[in-house]
C-alpha positions as CSV (number, residue, x, y, z in Angstrom):
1,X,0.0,0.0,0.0
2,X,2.6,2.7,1.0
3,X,4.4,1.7,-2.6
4,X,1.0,2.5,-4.6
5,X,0.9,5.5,-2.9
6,X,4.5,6.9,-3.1
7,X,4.3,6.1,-6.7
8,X,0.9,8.0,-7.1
9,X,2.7,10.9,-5.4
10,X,5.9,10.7,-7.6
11,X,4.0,10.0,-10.6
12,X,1.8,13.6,-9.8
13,X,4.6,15.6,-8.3
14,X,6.5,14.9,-12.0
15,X,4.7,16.5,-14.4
16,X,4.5,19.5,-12.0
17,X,8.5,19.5,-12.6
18,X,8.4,19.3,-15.9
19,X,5.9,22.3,-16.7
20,X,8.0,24.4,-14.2
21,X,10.8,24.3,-16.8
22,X,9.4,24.7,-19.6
23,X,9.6,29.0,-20.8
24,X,11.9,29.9,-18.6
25,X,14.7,30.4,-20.8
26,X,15.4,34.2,-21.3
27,X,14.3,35.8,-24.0
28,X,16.9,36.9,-27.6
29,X,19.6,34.2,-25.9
30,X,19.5,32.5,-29.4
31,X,20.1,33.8,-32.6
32,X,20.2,32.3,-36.4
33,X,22.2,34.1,-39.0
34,X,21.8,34.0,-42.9
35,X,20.6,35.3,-46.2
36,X,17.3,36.2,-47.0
37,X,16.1,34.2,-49.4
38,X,12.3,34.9,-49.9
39,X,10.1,37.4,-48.1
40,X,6.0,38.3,-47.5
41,X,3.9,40.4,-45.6
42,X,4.7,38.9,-42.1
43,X,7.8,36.6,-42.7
44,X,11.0,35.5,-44.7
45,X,13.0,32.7,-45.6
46,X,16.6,32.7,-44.2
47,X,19.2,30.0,-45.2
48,X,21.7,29.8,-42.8
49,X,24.3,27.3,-43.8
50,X,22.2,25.0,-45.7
51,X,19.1,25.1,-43.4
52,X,16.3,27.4,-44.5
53,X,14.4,29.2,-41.7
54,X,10.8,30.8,-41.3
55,X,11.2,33.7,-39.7
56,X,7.9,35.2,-38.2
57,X,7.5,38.6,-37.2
58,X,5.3,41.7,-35.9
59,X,6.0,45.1,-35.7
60,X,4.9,45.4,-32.6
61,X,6.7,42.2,-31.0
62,X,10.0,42.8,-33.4
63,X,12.6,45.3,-33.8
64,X,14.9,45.8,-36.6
65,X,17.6,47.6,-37.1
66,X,20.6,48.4,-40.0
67,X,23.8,49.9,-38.6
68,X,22.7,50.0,-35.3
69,X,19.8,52.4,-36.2
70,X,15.9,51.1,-36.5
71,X,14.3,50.8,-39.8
72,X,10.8,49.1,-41.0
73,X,10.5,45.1,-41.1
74,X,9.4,45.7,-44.8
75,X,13.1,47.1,-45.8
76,X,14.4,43.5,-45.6
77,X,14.7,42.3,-49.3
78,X,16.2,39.2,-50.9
79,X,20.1,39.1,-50.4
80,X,20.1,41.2,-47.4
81,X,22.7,39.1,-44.4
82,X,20.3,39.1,-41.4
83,X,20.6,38.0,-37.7
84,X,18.1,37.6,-35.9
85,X,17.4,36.7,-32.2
86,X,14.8,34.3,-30.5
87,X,13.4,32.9,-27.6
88,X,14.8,29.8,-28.5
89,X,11.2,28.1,-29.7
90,X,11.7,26.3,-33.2
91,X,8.7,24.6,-34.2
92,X,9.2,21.0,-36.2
93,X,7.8,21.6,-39.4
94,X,9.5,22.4,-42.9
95,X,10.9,24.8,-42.9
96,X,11.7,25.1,-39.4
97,X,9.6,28.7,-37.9
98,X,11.0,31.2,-34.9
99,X,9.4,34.0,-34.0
100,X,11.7,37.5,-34.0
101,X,12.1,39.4,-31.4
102,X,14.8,41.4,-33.0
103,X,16.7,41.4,-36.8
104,X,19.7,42.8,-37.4
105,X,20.4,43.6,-41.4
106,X,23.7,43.5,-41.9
């Protein structure tokens, strides 16, 4: 009896763990680097050393800048050399998506 119940503790107590864990990385601690390789209203494509990137963004969740000074999420064209920081969320499809928080044109 006192197994069952230690493992019906340990077995609820677990997934409390786990869910603690989960967002608490901070935010722009991860970045991708590339060229812009297609672009649309509220994305672009980025290859980055042979792996092509969605990269989602908002103006009013994302920042860009181009020699350190801000400029509209609609000046990135094909060609440009981006970086861009994320919260380290990449989903699974194909192409792999992020979500900006900032892009730096290059």
């Amino acid at each position: 009896m006192k197994r069952l119940l230690l493992s019906i503790l340990l077995f609820s107590i677990f997934p409390l763990a786990i869910s603690c864990t989960n967002g608490s990385t901070p935010q722009g601690d991860y970045s991708i680097s590339g060229t812009v390789t297609q672009t649309s209203k509220s994305s672009f494509l980025v290859d980055s050393n042979g792996i092509e990137y969605q990269i989602n963004y908002d103006s009013k969740h994302t920042t860009a800048t181009k020699n350190a000074s801000p400029v509209a999420l609609s000046q990135i064209k094909l060609g440009d050399r981006v970086t861009i920081t994320h919260n380290g969320q990449v989903t699974r499809s194909l192409p792999p998506q992020v979500f900006a928080l900032t892009v730096e044109i290059e």
